[in-house]
N, C-alpha and C positions, 0 to 999 in steps of 0.2 A: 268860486262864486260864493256871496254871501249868503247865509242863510234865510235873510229877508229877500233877495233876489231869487235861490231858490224855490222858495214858495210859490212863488206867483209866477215860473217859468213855466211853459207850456209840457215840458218834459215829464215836470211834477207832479204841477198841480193837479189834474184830472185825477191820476192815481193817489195823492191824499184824499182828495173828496170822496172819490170811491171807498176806498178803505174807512174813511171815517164816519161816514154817510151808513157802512154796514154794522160797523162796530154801535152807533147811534141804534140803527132799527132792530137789530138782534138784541140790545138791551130795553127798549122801550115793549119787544113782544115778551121776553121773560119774563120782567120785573110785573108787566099789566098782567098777565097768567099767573103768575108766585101768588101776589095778591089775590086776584078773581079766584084762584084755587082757596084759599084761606079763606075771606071773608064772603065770597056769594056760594060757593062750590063746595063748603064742605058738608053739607047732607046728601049733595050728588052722585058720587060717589062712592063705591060699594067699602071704604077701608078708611082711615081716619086720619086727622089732616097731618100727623107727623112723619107719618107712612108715604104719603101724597108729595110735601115739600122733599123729603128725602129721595123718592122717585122721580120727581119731577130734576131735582140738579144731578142724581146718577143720569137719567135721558138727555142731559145736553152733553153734558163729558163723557159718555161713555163712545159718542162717535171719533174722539179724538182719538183714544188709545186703538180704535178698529180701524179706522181709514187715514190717519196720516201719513205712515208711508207709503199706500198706495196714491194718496195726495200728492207726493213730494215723485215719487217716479211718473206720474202725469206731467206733471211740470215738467221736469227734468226732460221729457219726451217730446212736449209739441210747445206752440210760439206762446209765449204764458201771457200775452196780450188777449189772444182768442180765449183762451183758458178763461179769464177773466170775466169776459163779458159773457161765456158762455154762463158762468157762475150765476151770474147777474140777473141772468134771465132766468135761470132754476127760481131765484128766489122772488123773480115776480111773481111766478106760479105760485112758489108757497106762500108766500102772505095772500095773494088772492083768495086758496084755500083759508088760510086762518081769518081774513076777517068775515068769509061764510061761516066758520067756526066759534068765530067770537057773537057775531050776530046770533044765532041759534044756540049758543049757549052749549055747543057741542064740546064736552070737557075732554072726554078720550079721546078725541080725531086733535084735540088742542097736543095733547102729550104727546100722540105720534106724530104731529105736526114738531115739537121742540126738538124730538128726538132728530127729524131730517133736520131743522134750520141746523143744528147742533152738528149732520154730516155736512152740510154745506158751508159751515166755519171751519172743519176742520180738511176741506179742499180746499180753501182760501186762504187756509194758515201759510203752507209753505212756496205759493206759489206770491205770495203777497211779500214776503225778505226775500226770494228768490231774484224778481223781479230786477230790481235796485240799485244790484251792480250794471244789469245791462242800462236799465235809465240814466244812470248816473255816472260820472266822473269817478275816481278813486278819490280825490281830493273834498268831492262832493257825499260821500257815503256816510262820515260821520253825522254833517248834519241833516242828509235826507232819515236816519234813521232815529235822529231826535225828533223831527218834527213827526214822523208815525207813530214813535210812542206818547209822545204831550196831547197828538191828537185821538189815538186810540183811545188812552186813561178820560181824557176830557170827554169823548162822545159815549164812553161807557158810563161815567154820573150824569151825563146827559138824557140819555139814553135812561139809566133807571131813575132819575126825575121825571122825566117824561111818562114816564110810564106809571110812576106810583100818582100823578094828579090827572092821567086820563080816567083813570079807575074812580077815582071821587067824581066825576062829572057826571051830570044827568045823562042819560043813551051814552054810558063809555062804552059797552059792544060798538057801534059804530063809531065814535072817534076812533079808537085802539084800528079798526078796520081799515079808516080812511090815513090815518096816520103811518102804518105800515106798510099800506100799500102805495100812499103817495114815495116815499120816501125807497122804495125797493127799486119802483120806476127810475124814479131822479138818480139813484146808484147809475144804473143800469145805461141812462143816458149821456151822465158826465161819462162811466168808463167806455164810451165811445170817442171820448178824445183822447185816449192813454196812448202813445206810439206804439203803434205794432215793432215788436222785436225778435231777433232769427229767434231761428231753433239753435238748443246749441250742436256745434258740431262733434259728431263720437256718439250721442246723447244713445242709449238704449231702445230699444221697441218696446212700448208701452204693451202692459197685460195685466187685466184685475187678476191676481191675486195676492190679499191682504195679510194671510199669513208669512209666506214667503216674502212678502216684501216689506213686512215690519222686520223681521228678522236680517232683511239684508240693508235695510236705513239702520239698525241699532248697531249692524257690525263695521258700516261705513263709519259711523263716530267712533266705534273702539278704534280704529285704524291709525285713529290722530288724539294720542293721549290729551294736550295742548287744547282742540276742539270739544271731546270728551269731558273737560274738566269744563273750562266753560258754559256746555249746555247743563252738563249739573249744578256749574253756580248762577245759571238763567233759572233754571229749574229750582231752586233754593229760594230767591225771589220770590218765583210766584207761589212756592209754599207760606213764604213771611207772608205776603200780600194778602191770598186766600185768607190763612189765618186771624190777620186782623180784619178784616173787613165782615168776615163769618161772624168774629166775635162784636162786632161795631154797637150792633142792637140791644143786645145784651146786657155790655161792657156800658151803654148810656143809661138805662133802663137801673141796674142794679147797684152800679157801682157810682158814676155821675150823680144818679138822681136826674135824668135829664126828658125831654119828650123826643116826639119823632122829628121836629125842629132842632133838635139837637145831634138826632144822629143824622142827616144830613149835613150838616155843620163839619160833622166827622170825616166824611166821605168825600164834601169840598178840598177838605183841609189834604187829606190824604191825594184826591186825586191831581189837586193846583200843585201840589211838592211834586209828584212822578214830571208832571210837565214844565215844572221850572227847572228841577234836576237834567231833565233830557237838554234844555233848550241850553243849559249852564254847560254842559258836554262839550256842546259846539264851539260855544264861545270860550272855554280853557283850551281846548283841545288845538284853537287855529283849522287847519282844514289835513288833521292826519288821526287815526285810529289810536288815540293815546290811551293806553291801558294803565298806564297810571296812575290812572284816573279811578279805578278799578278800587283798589285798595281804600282809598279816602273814601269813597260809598261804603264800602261794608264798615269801615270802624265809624260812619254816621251811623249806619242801622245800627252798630250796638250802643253809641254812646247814645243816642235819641229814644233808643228801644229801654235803654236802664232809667232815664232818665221819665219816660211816661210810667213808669211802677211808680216814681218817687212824687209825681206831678199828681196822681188818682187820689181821692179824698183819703180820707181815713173814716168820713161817718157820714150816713147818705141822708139826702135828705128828707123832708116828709115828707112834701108834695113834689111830682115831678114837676121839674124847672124849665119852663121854654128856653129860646136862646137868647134870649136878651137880661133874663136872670141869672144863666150858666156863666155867661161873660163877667157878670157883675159880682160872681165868686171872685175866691182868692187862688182858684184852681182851670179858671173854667179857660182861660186865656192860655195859662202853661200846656194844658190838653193838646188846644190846637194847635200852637206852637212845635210840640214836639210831634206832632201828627204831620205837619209839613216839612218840620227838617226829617221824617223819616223818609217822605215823599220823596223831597229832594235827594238823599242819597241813594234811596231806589234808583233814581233816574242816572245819578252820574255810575252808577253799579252796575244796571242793564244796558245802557246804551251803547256803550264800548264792546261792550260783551258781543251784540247782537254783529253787530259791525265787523269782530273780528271773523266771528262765523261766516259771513258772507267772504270776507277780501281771503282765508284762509281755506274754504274749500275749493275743492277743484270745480271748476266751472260747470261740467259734466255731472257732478255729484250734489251739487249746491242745494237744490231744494230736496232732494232725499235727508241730507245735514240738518236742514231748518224740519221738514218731517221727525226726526228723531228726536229733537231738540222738542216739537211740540208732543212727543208721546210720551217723554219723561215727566215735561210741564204738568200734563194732565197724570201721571201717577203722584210724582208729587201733590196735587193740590189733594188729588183722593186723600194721598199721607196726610192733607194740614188737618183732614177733618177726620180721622182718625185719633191723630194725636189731640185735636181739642177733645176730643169724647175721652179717653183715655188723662189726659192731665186735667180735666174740669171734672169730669163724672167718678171716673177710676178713684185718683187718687184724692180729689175734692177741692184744689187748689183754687183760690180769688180768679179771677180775669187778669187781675195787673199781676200776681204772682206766673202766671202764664205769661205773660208778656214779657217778664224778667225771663224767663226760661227762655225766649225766643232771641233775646238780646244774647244773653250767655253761650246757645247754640251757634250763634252765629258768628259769632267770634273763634269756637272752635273750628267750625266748618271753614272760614274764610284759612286762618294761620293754616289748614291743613292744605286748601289748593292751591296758598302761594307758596308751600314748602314744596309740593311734587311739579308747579309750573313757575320756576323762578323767575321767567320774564314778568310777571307782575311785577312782581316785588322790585326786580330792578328796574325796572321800568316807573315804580313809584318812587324809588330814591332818585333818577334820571330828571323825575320831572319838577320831585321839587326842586332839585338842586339848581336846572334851567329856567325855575320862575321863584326863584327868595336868593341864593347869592348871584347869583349870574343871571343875567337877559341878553338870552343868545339871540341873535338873527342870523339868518344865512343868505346867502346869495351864491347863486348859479347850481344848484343842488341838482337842478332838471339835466347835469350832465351827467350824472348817476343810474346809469340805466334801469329801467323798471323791473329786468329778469335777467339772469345769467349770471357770467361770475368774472366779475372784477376788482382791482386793486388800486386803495386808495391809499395815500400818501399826503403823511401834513408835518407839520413842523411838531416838536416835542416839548412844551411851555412851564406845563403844571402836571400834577400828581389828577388832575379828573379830565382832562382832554380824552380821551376815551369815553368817559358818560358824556359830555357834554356834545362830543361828533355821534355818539348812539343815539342819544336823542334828537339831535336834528334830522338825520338820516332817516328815511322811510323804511328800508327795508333792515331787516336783524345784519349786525354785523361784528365778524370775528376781528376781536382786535390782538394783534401779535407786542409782545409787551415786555420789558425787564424783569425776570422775576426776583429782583430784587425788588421790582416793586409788586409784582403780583403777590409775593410773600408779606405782602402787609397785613399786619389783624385786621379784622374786620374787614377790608378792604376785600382780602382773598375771598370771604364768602361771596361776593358780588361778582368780582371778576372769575371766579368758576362760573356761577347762573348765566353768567352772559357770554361760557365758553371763549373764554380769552386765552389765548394762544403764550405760556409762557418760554421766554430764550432767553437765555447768555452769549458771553465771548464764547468760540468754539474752544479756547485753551481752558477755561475758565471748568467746563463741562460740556465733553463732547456728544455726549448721550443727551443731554437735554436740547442742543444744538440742534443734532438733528432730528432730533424727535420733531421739533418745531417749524422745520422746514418741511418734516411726511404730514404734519397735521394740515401744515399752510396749503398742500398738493392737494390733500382730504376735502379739504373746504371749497376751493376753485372747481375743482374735479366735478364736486356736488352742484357747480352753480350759484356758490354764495359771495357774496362779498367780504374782503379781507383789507382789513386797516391795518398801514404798519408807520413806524417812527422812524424812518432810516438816517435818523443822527446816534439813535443806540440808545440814549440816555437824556436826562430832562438838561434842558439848556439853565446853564451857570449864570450868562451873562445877559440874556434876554436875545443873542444873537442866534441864528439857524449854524449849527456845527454842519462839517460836512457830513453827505450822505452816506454811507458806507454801502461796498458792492454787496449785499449778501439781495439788494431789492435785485439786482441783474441775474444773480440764481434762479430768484423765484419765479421771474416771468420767464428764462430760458426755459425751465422746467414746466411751465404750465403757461404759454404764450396766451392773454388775456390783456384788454385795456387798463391803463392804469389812469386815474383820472389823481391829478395832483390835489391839494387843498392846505390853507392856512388858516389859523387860529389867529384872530389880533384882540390885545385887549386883554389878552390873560398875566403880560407881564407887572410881574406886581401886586397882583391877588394873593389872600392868603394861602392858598395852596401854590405857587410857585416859589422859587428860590432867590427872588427880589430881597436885597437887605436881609434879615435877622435869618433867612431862609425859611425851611416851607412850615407851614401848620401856625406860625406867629402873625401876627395884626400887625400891619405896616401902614398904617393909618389909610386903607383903600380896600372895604369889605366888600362892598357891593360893587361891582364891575357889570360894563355891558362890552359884551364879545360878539363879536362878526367871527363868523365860519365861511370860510371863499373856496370858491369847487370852481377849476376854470375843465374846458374840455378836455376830453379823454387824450389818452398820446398812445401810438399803435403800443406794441410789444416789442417790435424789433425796433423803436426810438428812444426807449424806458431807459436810457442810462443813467445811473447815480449822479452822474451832474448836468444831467437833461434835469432832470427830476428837482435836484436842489436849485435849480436853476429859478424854475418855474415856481416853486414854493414862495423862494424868496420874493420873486415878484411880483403873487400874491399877498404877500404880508405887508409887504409895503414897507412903509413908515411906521405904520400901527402895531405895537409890540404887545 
């Protein structure tokens, strides 16, 4: 389903509104408080308003770090439908409280009011990506999870626009009252069209207690290095994010020369890029979790992040500038600009990320995962506002000199988790390589089953048939391979990351032989899938060589489906051995390749010329 189709299904939609509709009212009640604290509220008050503003954002984060994983084992425990509405209804109660509170000008019942709205965001964090996979399709995850974060980012500057011009209005106690409460309601009743969905099965018996169960959400993400490193490069994000947006007011005020027309300007720009970023996901991605996508966000954040140091004035100006004087600089354009392309790779950064967490935990553990993931988030943010106090006050650095330092950490941080989690990485060479030399399409891949462990089989064309079947392929897959060619430079770093299976003749070396038949046992054994070339060697002539028996070994030894498949379209390419042979320009750089997956064939029919049989009449005519 397309992403415009998903929206408006009945599956979806209710739970976007919901979620968006909260994310809106939790920022329209901060943003009206932050304010009414500042400019009505600070003689109120027994302590001073730096004291106050810093209190009042420790009281919304500090429920995250204390109840998310008892968040995420609630979900995990009952139908996260009920959970939801159950939620829904808490927060009718508390905005009802707050707009008595905002009426009466009651400031301390307001902060311990922030503090609960702040617990009931962080019970609705993990039960909210929890949710998702049961809503939704696998094929449908990526873009159900673009369109919550475009709409999350979008109803949060919504959310504190709203909130900063109820506060200007004559009687804002009661707008801010009727406006919160309207809108908690409306949550409340769109999430009564959300589908109820099971419990899941296995799932734990729910029990508060929040020590214990932070501790056992934070050792379920140790468990899966792969997830681990992801929620810290989620968490990384919303440290860049916090950061700049902390610094927005400031950064306009001192360095811009700009008004508060300007730092909204900021916050558009910032927020319209996370939402174009996310929705850009979907539509690179087609309908699968492509993490390759991964890598090209973080080197936008640094190269957008270097480039806003370069874009910041050098001499401010005298009077602050509205927004239609900042525009009319020779600076005030490049700002935005590089404010939206950081948006934008925020979004193609987290959205994947988010995505993988869900399709990669175990069902049973799922929202404990997104719980942990949201108790780093909020350490992290604590860290962005740290390190601003620390690199602005400590050592005394600019704002855009901090913003260089954000570009530059980021770039360390990124090269460090695609070194300890390679499948990015390959998975970024995978994809550009599938959209700038080659435009692969596939057909009948749905005979690839969704779990277990099976062996596929295709014709041997070119030196990247491997990436180019990884990438089409949904699930990770060991490819068994010449290593004559896996010994290639460069090449080998790749085909290690992506655990590629190397063999020879057995005369040739019989210790790597069979080594590569115990790994191939290893893999199957495990449940995964194994691609192999059973002609041995890249084809000379553009023809399918015959198959050799060592594929009859394999399944004898580990009886599995083998689902055959052909490559067309690769002969000829610069990496196959067409004319001058492989690595040379044979006047045909850009190739479109079809990938054919016809049905599985048992185990006991897998014969080497069953096998070549069926390849070839796959491939066809199409070479």
């Amino acid at each position: 389903m397309s992403a415009g189709k998903l929206i408006v299904s009945k599956r979806f939609l209710p739970f976007f509104l919901t979620q968006a509709s909260g994310a809106f009212n939790d920022n329209v009640f901060k943003n009206a408080l932050m304010l009414m604290l500042t400019f009505a509220a600070a003689n109120a008050l027994p302590w001073d308003i730096d004291l106050t503003m810093n209190l009042a954002a420790g009281l919304f984060i500090l429920p995250f770090l204390l109840f998310s994983a008892t968040a995420g084992a609630l979900a995990d425990a009952v139908c996260k439908t009920r959970l939801i509405r159950a939620l829904k209804l808490l927060e009718i109660g508390l905005m009802l409280l707050a707009g008595a509170a905002f009426y009466f000008e009651q400031y301390m019942l307001l902060l311990a009011l922030l503090f609960l709205m702040g617990s009931q965001s962080a019970f609705f964090g993990p039960v909210k990506y929890a949710i998702l996979p049961q809503l939704l399709t696998e094929k449908e995850l990526l873009a159900g999870n673009a369109w919550v974060e475009m709409g999350t980012f979008i109803a949060i500057l919504l959310g504190t626009i709203t909130g900063g011009v109820l506060v200007g209005l004559a009687g804002a106690p009661i707008w801010i009252a009727l406006i919160v409460i309207a809108f908690s309601v409306l949550g409340y009743l769109i999430s009564r069209k959300i589908p109820l969905v099971d419990k899941m099965a296995g799932a734990e018996h729910f029990r508060f207690a929040p020590w214990q169960q932070t501790k056992a959400a934070i050792s379920i993400s140790y468990s899966n290095r792969t997830l681990y490193l992801a929620i810290m490069a989620i968490s990384w994000f919303w440290f860049l994010g916090a950061s700049y947006l902390t610094q927005f007011p400031n950064f306009t005020k001192t360095i811009l020369g700009g008004d508060n027309t300007v730092v909204t300007a900021l916050l558009v720009a910032f927020s319209v890029g996370v939402g174009i970023g996310s929705m850009l996901c979907e539509r690179l991605s087609g309908d699968r979790v492509e993490l390759g996508l991964v890598p090209i966000g973080s080197v936008g954040l640094t190269v957008f992040g270097v480039s806003l140091f370069f874009s910041s004035p050098a001499q401010l100006s005298v009077e602050l500038l509205n927004l239609q004087q900042f525009l009319a600089t020779g600076f005030g354009w490049k700002v935005l600009i590089d404010l939206i392309f950081i948006g934008i790779s925020g979004g193609l950064f987290i959205v994947p990320l988010y995505a993988l967490l869900q399709q990669r935990a175990e069902p049973q553990q799922r929202a404990r995962v997104i719980a942990a993931n949201n108790i780093f988030n909020a350490l992290f943010m604590v860290a962005s506002a740290i390190a601003g106090i620390v690199f602005l006050t400590v050592f005394n650095l600019a704002i855009p000199e901090y913003f260089l330092i954000l570009a530059v950490m980021n770039a360390v941080i990124a090269i460090y988790v695609y070194s300890q989690v390679p499948e990015f990485a390959v998975r970024f060479v995978i994809y550009l390589l599938g959209h700038t030399i080659y435009r692969v399409k596939s057909h009948g891949l749905e005979h690839i089953p969704n779990d277990g462990a099976a062996i596929l089989v295709a014709n041997h064309v070119s030196y990247v048939d491997a990436l180019l079947i990884g990438g089409a392929v949904r699930r990770p897959v060991s490819f068994v391979m010449e290593k004559a060619i896996y010994d290639l430079p460069v090449a080998n770093w790749l085909f290690k990351a992506a655990r590629t299976i190397p063999i020879c003749a057995k005369q040739k070396d019989e210790a790597v032989y069979e080594a590569a038949f115990a790994a191939i046992k290893h893999e199957l054994a495990q449940g995964n899938l194994v691609c192999i070339f059973p002609e041995g060697r890249l084809t000379k002539t553009g023809e399918i060589d015959s198959f050799r028996p060592g594929i009859e070994r394999i399944v004898a030894e580990t009886p599995v489906p083998v689902i055959p498949m052909a490559l067309q379209g690769l002969w000829g390419s610069f990496f196959s051995h067409h004319g001058n042979g492989a690595f040379k320009f044979k006047g045909r750089f850009w190739s479109k390749v079809n990938l054919i997956a016809s049905a599985e064939i048992p185990a006991e029919q897998a014969s080497a010329a069953e096998l070549e049989q069926q390849v070839k009449r796959l491939r066809g005519a199409g070479r």
